[in-house]
C-alpha positions as CSV (number, residue, x, y, z in Angstrom):
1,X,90.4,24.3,12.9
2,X,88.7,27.5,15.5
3,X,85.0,28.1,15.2
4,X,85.9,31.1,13.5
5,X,87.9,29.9,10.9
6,X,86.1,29.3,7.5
7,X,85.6,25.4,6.4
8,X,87.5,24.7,3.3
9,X,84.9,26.2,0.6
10,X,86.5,24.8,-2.3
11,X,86.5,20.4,-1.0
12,X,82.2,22.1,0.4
13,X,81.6,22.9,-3.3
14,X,83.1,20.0,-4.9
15,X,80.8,17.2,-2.3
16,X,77.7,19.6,-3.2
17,X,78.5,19.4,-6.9
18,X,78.7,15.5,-6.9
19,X,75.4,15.4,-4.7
20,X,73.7,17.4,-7.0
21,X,74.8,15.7,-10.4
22,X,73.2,12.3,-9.0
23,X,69.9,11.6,-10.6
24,X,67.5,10.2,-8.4
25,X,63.7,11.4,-9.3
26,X,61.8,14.6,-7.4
27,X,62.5,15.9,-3.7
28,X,66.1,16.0,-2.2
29,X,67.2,13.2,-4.8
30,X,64.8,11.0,-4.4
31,X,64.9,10.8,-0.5
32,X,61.2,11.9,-0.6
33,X,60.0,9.2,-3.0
34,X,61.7,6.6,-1.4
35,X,60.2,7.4,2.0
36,X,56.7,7.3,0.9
37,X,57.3,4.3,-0.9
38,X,59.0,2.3,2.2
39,X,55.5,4.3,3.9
40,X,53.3,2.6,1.6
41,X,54.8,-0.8,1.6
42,X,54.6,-0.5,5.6
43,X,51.1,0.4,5.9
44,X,50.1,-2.6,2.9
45,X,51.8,-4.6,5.1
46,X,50.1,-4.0,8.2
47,X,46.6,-3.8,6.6
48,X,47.6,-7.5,5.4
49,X,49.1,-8.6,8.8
50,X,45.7,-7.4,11.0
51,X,43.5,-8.9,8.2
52,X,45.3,-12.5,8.5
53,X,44.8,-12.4,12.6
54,X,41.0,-13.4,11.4
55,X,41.5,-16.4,10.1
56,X,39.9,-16.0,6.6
57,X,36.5,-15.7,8.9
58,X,36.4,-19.3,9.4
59,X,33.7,-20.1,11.9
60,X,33.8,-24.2,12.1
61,X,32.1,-26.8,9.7
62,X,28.7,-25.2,9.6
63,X,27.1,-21.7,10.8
64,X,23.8,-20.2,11.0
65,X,22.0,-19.0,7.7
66,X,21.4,-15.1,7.8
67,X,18.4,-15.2,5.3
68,X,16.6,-18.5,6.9
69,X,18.5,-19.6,9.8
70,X,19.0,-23.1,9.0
71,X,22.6,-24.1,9.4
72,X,24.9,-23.4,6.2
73,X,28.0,-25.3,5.2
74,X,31.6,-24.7,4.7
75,X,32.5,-24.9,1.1
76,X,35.8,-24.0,1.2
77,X,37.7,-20.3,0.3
78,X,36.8,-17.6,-1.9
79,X,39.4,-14.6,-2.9
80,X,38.5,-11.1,-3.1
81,X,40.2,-7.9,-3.9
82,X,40.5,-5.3,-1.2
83,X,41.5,-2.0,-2.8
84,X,43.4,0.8,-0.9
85,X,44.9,3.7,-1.4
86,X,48.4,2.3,-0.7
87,X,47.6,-0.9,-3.3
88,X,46.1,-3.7,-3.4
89,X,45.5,-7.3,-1.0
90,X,44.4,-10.2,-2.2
91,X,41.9,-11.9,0.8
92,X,41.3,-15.6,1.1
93,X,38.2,-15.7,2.8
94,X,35.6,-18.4,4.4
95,X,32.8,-19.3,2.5
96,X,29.8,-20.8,3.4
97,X,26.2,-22.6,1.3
98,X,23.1,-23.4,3.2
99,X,21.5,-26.3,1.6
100,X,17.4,-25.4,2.3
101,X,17.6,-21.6,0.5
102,X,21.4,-21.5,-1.3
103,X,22.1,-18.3,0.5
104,X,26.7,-17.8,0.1
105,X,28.1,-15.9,2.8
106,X,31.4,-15.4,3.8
107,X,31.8,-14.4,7.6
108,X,34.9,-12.3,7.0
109,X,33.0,-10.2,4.8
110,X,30.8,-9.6,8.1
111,X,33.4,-8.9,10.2
């Protein structure tokens, strides 16, 4: 077929009919929708990937008290809820006691 001669109309109407019969939300069927979703998903996932590089905040056995300065203690994890606008991460996070003025911290929270 020449560059001037006119595709076949009738098999260019049938392939737009079918395409636009297909139910598949908002935008250009769905394509849009999709997209941000995959979008979302991505940046959730790299939010949750960078957060993980600290190491729940975990600073050794015992750190310094920010109210008093004596040394507090590792207790173990704590989770917390991070809310974005892409969803939600659930954090496990350090979490420290000091014995002389029961000041909790947790050092990721710092960070």
């Amino acid at each position: 077929m020449s560059r001037r001669e006119n595709p076949d109309k009738a098999g260019l109407k049938v392939t737009f009919e079918a395409l636009a019969g297909q139910q598949g939300g908002k935008g250009i069927l769905g394509i849009e929708e999709a997209a941000e979703e995959v979008a979302r998903r991505t940046k959730l996932a790299a939010m949750a990937e960078r957060i993980a590089g600290y190491d729940r905040g975990y600073e050794g056995g015992r750190r310094r008290c920010p109210r008093c300065g004596q040394w507090q203690h590792y207790k173990g994890e704590r989770a917390r809820e991070l809310v974005f606008d892409c969803g939600t991460l659930t954090v496990q996070r350090a979490y420290d006691v000091c014995p002389a003025c029961a000041e909790t911290s947790c050092p990721l929270d710092e960070q």
